[in-house]
C-alpha positions as CSV (number, residue, x, y, z in Angstrom):
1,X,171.1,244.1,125.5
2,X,170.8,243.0,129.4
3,X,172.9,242.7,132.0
4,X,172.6,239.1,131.4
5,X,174.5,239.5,128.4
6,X,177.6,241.2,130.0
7,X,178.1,239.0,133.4
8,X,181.9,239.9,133.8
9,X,181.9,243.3,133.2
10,X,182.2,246.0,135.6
11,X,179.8,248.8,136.0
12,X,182.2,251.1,133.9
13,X,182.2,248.7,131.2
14,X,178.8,248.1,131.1
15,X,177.9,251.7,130.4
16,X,180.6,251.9,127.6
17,X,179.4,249.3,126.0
18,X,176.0,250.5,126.3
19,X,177.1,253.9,125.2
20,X,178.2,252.0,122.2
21,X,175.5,249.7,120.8
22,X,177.5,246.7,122.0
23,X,177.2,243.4,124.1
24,X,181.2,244.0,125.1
25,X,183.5,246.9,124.7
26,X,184.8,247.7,121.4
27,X,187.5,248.5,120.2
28,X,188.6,252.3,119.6
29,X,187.9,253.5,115.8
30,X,186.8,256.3,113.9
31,X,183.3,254.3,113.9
32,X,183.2,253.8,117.8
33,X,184.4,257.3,118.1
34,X,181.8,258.9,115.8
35,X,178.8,256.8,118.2
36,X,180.9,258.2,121.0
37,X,180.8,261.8,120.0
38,X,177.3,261.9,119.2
39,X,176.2,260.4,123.2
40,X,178.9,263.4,124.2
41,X,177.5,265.9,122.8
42,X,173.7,265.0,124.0
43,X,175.1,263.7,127.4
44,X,177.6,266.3,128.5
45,X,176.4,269.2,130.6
46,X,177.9,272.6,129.7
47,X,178.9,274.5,130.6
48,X,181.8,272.1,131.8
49,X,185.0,272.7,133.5
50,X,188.0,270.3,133.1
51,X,191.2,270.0,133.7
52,X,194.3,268.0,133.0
53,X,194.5,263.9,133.9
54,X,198.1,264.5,134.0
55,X,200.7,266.2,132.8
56,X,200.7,267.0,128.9
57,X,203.3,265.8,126.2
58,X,204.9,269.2,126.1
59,X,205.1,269.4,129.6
60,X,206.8,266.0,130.3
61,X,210.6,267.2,130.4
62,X,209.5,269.6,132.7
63,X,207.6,267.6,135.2
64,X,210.4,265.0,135.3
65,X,212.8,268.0,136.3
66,X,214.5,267.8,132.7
67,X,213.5,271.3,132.1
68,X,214.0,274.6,133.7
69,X,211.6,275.8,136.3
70,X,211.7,279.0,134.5
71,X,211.1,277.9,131.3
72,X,208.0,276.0,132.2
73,X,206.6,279.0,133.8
74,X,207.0,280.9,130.4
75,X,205.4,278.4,128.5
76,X,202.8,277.9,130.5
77,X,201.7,281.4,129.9
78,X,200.8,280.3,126.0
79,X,200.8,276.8,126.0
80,X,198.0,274.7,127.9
81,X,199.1,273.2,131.1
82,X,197.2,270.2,132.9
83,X,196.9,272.0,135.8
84,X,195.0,274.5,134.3
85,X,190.9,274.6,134.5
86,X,189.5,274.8,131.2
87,X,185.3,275.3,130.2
88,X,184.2,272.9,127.7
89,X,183.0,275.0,124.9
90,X,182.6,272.7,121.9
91,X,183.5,269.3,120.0
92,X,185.2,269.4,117.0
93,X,182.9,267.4,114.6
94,X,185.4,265.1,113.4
95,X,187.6,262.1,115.1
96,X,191.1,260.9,114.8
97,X,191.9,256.9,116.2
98,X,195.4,258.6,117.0
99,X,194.1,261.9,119.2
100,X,190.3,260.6,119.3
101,X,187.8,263.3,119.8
102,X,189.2,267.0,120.3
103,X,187.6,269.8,122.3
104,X,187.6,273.5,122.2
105,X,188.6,275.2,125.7
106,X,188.8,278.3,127.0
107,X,191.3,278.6,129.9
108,X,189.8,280.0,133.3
109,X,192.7,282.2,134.4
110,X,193.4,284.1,130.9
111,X,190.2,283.4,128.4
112,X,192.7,281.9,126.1
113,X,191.4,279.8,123.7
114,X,193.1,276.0,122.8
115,X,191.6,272.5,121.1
116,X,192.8,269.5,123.3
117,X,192.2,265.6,123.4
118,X,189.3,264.9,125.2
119,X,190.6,261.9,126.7
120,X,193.4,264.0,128.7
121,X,190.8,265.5,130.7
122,X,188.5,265.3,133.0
123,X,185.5,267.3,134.9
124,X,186.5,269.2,137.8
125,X,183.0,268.5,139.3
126,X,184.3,264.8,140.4
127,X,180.3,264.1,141.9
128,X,178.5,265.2,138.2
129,X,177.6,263.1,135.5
130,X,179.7,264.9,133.3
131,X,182.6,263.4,135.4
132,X,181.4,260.0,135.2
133,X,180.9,260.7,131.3
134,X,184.3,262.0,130.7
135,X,186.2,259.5,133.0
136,X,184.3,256.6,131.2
137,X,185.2,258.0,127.9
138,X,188.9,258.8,128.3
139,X,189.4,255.0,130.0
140,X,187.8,253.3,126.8
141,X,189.6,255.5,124.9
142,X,193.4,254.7,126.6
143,X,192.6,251.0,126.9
144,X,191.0,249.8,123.8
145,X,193.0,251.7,121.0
């Protein structure tokens, strides 16, 4: 596959596609997640330190002011929060179209252990490759499931 063969695309796209096997982006499935998975695992750096793209689904009502400001503080002593930093520690071997590919993480502050979506994260290193990796990954992954 040559550049020739991908004129329109961006730079991003071009590397996902790449990453893939493919002369365009495809789609998101538990095929094009498994290929994904195994460039991941040989192409991400760890240890690795990520935290949240935004907020979480749990943490929504709180973010929005919906919740209490005490509350959130609670949970957020058990429950992940996106503005916690996380090390990578593993990838779970298999792959969900609905989640896509899960991660173990152990939080900074506390050592607490959780398994998250990959694509709600990202490197905290924003000049490594494992940055450009995980950003490239979690905008396939939103925009072509």
């Amino acid at each position: 596959m040559t550049d020739e063969a991908m004129p329109d695309y961006d730079e991003q796209d071009r590397r996902i596609a790449m990453i893939l096997g493919e002369d365009e982006v495809a789609e998101v499935n538990n095929k094009t997640l498994r290929i994904y998975l195994d460039y991941l695992m040989k192409n991400i750096t760890l240890p690795c330190r990520v935290t949240g793209i935004e907020d979480f689904s749990w943490e929504k009502r709180f973010v929005f002011g919906y919740g209490s400001k005490t509350e959130y503080e609670k949970l957020k002593k058990t429950q992940p929060s996106y503005a916690d930093t996380y090390e990578l520690l593993s990838f779970d071997d298999e792959v969900n179209e609905g989640y896509g590919i899960l991660v173990n993480l152990k939080r900074v502050s506390d050592k607490r252990k959780f398994t998250l979506p990959l694509a709600d994260l990202k490197a905290t290193d924003n000049k490594s490759d494992n940055y450009k990796n995980l950003d490239d990954f979690s905008v396939w992954f939103v925009n072509y499931r």
